[in-house]
Each structure stands twice: as C-alpha cells, then as structure tokens.
C-alpha positions in Angstrom: 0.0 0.0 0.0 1.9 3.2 -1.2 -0.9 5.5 0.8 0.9 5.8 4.1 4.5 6.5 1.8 2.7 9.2 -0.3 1.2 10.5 3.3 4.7 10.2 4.8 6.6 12.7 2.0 4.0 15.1 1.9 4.3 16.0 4.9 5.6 19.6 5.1 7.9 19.9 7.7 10.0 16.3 8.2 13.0 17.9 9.0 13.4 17.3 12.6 11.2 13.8 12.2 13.1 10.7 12.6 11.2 7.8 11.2 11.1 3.9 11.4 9.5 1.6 9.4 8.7 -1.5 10.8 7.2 -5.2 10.3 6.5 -5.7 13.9 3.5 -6.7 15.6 1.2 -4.7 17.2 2.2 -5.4 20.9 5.8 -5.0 20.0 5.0 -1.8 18.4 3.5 -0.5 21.6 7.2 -1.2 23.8 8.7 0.4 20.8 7.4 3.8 20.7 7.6 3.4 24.4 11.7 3.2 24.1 11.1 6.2 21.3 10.1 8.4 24.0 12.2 7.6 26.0 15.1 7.9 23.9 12.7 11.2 22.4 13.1 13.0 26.4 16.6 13.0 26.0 16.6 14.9 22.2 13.9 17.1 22.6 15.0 18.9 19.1 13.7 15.6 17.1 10.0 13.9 17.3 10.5 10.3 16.6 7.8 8.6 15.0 7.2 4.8 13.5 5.2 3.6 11.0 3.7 0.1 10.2 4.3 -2.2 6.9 3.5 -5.3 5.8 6.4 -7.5 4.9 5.9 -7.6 1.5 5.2 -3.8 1.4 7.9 -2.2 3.1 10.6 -3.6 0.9 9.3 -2.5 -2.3 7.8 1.1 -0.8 11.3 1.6 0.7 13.3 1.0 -2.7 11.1 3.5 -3.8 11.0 5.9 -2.0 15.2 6.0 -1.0 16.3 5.9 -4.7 14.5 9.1 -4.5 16.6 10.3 -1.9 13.8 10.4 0.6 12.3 7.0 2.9 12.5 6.6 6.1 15.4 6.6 8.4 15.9 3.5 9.5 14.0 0.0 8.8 13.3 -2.6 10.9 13.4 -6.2 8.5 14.5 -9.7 8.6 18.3 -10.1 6.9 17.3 -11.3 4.1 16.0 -8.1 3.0 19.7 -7.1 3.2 20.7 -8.8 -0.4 18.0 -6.9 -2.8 18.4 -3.2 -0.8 22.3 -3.3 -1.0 22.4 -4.3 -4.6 20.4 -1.3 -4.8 22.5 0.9 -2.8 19.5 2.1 -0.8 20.8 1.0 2.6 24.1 3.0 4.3 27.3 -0.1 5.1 27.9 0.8 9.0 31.6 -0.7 9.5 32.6 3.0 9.8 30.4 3.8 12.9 30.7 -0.1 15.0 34.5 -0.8 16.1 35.1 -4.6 16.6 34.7 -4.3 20.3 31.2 -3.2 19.9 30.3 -5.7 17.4 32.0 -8.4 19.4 29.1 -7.8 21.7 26.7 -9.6 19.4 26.0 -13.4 19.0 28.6 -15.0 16.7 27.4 -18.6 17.4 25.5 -20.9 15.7 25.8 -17.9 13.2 26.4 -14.1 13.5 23.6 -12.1 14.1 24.7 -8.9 12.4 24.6 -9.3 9.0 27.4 -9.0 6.2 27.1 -9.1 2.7 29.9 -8.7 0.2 32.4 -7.3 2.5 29.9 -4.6 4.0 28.0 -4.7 7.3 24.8 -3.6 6.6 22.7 -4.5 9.6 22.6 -4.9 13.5 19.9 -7.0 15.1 18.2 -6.7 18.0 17.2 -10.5 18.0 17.7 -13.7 16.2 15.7 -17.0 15.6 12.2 -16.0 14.3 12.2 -19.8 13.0 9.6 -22.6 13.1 10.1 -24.8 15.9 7.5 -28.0 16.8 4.4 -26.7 18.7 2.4 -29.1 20.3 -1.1 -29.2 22.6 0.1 -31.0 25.7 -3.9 -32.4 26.1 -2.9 -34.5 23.3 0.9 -34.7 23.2 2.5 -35.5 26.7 6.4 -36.0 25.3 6.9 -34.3 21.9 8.4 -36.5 19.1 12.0 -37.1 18.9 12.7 -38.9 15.4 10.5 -38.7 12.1 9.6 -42.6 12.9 8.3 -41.2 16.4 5.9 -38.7 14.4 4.7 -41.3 12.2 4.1 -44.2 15.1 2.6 -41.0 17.4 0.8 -39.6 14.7 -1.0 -43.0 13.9 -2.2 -43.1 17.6 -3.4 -39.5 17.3 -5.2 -39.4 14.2 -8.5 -39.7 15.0 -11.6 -41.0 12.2 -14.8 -41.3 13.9 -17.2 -41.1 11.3 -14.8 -43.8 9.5 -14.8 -41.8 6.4 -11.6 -42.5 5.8 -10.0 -38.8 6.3 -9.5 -38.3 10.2 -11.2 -35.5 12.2 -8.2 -35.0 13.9 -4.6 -34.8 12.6 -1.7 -35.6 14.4 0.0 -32.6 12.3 -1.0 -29.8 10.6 1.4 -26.8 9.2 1.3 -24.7 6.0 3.6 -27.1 4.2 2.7 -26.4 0.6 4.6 -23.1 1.0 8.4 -24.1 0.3 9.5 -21.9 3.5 7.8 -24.4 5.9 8.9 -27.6 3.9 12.6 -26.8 3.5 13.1 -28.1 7.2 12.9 -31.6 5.8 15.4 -31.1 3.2 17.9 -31.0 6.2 16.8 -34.6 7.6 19.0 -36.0 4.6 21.9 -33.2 4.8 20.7 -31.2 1.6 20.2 -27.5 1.3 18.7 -24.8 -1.0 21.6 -23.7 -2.0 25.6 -23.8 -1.8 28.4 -21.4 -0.6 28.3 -19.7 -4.3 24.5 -19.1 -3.8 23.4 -21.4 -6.6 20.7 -23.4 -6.4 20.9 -27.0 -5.1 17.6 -28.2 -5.6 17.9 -31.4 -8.1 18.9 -33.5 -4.9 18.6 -36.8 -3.3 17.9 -34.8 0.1 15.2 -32.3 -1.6 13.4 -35.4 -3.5 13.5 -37.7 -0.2 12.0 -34.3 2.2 9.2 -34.0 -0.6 8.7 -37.8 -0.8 8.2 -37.6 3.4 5.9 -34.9 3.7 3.8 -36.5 0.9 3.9 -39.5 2.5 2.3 -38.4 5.7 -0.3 -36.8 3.9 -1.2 -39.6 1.6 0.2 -42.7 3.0 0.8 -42.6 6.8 -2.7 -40.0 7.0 -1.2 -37.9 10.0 -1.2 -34.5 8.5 -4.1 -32.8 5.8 -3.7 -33.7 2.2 -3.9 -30.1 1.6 -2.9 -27.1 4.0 -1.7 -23.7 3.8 -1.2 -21.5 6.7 -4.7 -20.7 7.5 -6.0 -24.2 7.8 -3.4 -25.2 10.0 -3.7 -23.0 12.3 -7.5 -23.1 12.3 -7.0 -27.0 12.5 -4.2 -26.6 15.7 -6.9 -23.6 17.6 -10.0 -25.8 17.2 -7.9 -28.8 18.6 -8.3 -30.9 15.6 -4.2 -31.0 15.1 -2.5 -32.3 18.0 0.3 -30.4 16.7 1.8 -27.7 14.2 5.1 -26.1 12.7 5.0 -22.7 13.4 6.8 -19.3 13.9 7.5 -17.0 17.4 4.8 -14.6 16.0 2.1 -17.5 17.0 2.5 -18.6 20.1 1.1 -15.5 21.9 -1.9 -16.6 19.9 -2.2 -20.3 21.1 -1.3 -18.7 24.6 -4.1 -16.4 24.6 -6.8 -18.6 23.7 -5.6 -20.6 26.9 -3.8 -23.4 25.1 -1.1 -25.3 27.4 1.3 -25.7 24.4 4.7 -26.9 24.5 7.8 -26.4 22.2 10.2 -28.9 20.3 12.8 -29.4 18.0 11.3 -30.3 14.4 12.3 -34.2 14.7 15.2 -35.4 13.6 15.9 -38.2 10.6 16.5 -41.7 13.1 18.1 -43.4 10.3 20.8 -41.3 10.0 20.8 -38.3 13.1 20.1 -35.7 11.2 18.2 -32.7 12.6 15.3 -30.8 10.8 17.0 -27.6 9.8 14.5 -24.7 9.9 15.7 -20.9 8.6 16.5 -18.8 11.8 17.0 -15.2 10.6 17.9 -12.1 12.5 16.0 -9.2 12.7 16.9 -5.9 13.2 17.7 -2.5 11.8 19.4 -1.0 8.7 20.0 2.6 7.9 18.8 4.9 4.8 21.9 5.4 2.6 20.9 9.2 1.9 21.4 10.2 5.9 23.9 12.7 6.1 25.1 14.7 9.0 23.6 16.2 12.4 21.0 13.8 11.3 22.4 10.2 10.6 24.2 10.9 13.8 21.3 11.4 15.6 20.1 8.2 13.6 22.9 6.2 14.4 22.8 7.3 18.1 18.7 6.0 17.8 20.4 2.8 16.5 22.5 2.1 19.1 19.7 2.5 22.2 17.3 0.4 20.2 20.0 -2.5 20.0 21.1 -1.8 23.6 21.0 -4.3 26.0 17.9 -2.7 28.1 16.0 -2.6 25.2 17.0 -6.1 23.7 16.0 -7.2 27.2 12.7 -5.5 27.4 11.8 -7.0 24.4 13.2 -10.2 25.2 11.4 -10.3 28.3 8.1 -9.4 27.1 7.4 -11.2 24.0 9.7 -14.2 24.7 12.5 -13.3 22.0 15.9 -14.8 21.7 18.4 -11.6 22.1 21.3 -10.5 19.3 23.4 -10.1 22.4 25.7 -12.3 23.9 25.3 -11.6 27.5 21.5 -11.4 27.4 21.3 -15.0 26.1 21.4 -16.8 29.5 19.1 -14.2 31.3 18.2 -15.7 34.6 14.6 -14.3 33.6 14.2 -15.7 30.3 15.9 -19.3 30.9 13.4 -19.8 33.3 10.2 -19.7 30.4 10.3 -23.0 28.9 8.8 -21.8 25.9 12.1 -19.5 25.7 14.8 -22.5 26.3 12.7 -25.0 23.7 13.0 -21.7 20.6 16.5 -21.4 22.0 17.4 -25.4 21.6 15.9 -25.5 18.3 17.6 -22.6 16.9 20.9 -24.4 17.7 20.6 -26.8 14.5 18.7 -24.5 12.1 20.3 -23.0 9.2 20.7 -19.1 8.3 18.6 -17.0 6.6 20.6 -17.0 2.9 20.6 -12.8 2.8 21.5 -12.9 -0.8 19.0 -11.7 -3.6 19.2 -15.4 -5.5 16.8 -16.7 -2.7 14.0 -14.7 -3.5 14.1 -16.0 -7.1 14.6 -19.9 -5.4 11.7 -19.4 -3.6 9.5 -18.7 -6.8 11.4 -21.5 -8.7 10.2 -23.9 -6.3 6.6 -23.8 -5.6 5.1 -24.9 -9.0 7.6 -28.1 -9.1 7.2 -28.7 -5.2 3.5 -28.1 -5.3 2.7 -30.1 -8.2 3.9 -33.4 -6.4 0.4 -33.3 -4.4 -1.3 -32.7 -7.3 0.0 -35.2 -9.3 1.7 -33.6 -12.0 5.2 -34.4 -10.7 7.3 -37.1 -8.9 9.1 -35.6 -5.8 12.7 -36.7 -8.6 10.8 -34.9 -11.2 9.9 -31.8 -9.3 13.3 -31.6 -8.1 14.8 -31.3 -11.6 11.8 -28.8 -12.5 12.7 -27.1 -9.6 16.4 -26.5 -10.5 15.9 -25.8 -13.9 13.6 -22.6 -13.1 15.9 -21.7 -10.5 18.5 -21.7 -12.8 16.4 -19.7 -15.1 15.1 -17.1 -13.5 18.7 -16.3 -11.8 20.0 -15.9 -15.2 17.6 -13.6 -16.4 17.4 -11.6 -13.5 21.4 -11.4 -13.8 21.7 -10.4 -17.1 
C-alpha cells in the first residue's frame, strides 16, 4: 500500500522527524514507541515517529521511495532483505560507525547475528531466531516427538476417524507445508540444502526429492497430516484442537497462549536413520539505515540505533514477548531461561540454518513452488519436481542477472 509513503513525504515539515518503518506486531509496536520516548526525552529537538508495513510492502515502498533520496530513516526487516536493498544501494554499510569491540558484543554462534554481505555490514539485530520450531497441545501430546519414525508411530495413535470416512477428524499434524518456506526443514533430515556457498541453487537433490517424498507420504500414505494445508488451515485445524500439533513461527505462540492453550515447544524431529536434525531458517531481525542520511541527522540516527539494539531494550523485548536476544550476555538471562517456551526456541535454533541474505533466494523461492506443489497434485514425482525445480531456478537467476 503506497498510501501511508505518499502521506509520509507530503508531509511539510520532516525535518526534525526521525522515522522507522517497521514489520513488527502490534504489541511489540507498543514497547517500541515506548523506548522512542524515551530515547525522544533526551533529544527534545527531534520527534520520533514509527510507521507500520506489511512484509511484502515495506521492501518495495522503501526501494522507492530512498532511490528518490527520501524513505524513512531506519528499517526494521529480517536479513534477508539485506541482499535486494544493498544491490540497490538504498541502505548505508555501517563498519565505519561499530569498532570490533562493539560488534564483538553480538552473537557469533550458531551464526552471526549482524549481517554482512559482500564485505559490508549492513545491519545490526536486536534478535535472532524467528524460525519454526514444533508446537504441540500437551492435552494430546505428553512427550513431543524425537525422530520422524516417532511422528509417524505418534501420529497413527493420534489421528483420529470417527465417522470412519476414511479422512481423520483429527490430525496428528498440521502446518502450511505447501509453501516451500515451511517444507525446507525436511530437506535437512538427509543433509541437503537450498543452495551452496556460491549461492546457486541445489535443488535437483537426493535430500530435496527424499523431504518432498516424506511430507507426501504423511499426507497420503501414513494419513497424520491434511492432504492439503496452507497456513490458515493449520492454524485453524491446531486452535479448534483438531491438530495435535503444528510447525509454526514465534509470532504465533502469543496466539495459542491467549486462547488458553497449554502448548509446548520442540525441535522439528530429527531423521533416526541417520541423526540428522530438521533444519528450519532462523533469521535475525533488526535495523538498517537509509543510505541518503547525512550529518547532524544520521548521527542522531545512528545514536537512535545504538539505544534500540542496547542491551535494556534487547532485554525488554526479550522479556516481554519471549525473544531470543542479538546479544551475547543477554542470552542466559536468569529471567528468560526460566520460560520454557524461551529455552525450547533457543534449543531449536541451535541446528537451524541461516537466513541465505542474498538476492538469489527470492528467485529460489519462486522457482520452487510450482515443481514442489505439483507433487500433491500429481503432475510431478518428488525426482521430477526436483529437476523442474532446479531448472527454473537456474532460469530465473540468469535472467534476473543479465
């Protein structure tokens, strides 16, 4: 929606207006503006203001409106944002204004929550993870599922068909896995990946044919989860109580919370066969800066930055909405270690795999649904999707790099 941008630069007087744009929920939006005031009480020359986007909107209304030379100040995105807006030059590199003691502050382990890209530090987070982990109703599930053949023995006890209609009433799974996001977990059970070091694609694979094969399987053979589910239906299925369990993000368990669920967390299970962990995408999120600021006023900017990626406010946040912190000292918080919910997202982050930040994923991603989809309707064999798969990939990279 371009209506709040065209708002936003027509107003008259933005000079002494520092502005974020931000993906964050409501609640979270609340505890931000709260830190904006304070942080506004301190620099009473600047009003500080924040302003709400969709995920898919910000990104393109951003590119917009900073090849103009106008946009906000900072944004507030997932790293793999950080591949399209520095090939565009439309985000500021920050090495110059973080020494290596600073940045030495921030996780480095499973993988560096600050993100670099081509030699250039682009971003600084103010948490990491936002990656599916297990989430499972503990009226149904009393000990989550350790292996793939636990889910599948589990899932046979759980599946419930009382009209004996053949199609249970109630799954033992249910998650939006007909988007590729929420499937490429599996690809990890046989030690594939999306892509390699060089950021081409690696999708004609034994692992990526074997994940497909699985999660069609427990749709069509085993009967644990729906044949057919996007995100909507799974979470509809997991609130009404007719899925014992789901595959979902952070941003949903205040949900399951609030409608006074007692819900559990879990690694994804692993492959038994061979020890392998499901390896879901953890991503940090956190802020980049307009690469038009100049001045009194990136300063002011960057000093914004720095509070908002501070360990009181990583903490508040933490605290509140049960986030893993970019920081390495906040980690172990006696508060936070003691929310079960908290240790489970922490454990499972420990075998995911990073966010690729590179521009090449966003054209993966549309290379893969029609091959992956069209193994549940038929048209393709997981081997055959796999090679369709590639083959767009491959495609659509090269014309978007020529």
């Amino acid at each position: 929606m371009l209506l709040p941008l065209l708002l936003w630069q027509c107003a008259k007087d933005t000079s002494n207006r520092i502005v974020i744009w931000t993906t964050m929920r409501p609640v979270e939006r609340d505890l931000l503006q709260k830190k904006l005031d304070e942080f506004a009480a301190t620099h009473p020359q600047y009003e500080f203001r924040q302003l709400y986007y969709q995920t898919e909107e910000l990104r393109p209304n951003y590119m917009i409106s900073a090849l103009a030379g106008k946009g906000p100040d900072l944004i507030h995105v997932a790293s793999d944002n950080v591949g399209p807006l520095s090939e565009l030059k439309v985000v500021k590199p920050l090495e110059d204004y973080f020494d290596q003691a600073y940045l030495d502050q921030f996780l480095t382990d499973p993988f560096s929550a600050n993100t670099t890209l081509n030699g250039h530090l682009y971003q600084i987070a103010d948490r990491v993870g936002n990656h599916l982990t297990l989430v499972y109703n503990k009226k149904f599930v009393k000990e989550p599922p350790r292996t793939i053949e636990d889910l599948i023995r589990m899932g046979k006890e759980l599946a419930v068909d009382a009209d004996n209609d053949g199609n249970p009433d109630r799954y033992a799974l249910a998650w939006n896995f007909i988007e590729p996001y929420f499937a490429v977990p599996f690809i990890g059970l046989y030690g594939g990946w999306i892509l390699n070091d060089q950021n081409q694609p690696t999708l004609d694979t034994k692992a990526v044919a074997n994940a497909a094969q699985l999660i069609y399987d427990m749709a069509n053979k085993y009967k644990i989860i729906p044949r057919e589910c996007d995100y909507e239906t799974a979470n509809a299925l997991f609130l009404d109580e007719k899925s014992a369990m789901i595959i979902n993000g952070p941003w949903s368990w205040g949900t399951y919370i609030k409608r006074g669920m007692d819900i559990g967390l879990a690694r994804i299970p692993m492959n038994g066969e061979t020890g392998q962990w499901a390896t879901p995408i953890v991503s940090p999120v956190g802020y980049m800066v307009n690469v038009n600021l100049t001045g009194e006023r990136l300063d002011i900017t960057l000093e914004l930055l720095r509070y908002l990626t501070s360990s009181e406010t990583q903490l508040a946040f933490a605290r509140e909405f049960n986030l893993i912190p970019a920081r390495k000292a906040l980690v172990d918080d006696s508060v936070l270690v003691k929310d079960p919910l908290y240790q489970a997202a922490l454990d499972q982050m420990k075998v995911g795999r990073p966010m690729p930040v590179v521009t090449e994923l966003r054209w993966i991603w549309d290379a893969m649904r029609p091959g992956y989809q069209g193994i549940f309707t038929g048209r393709y064999t997981p081997e055959e999707a796999a090679k369709e798969m590639q083959q767009l990939a491959e495609k659509l990279i090269r014309e978007n790099r020529e």
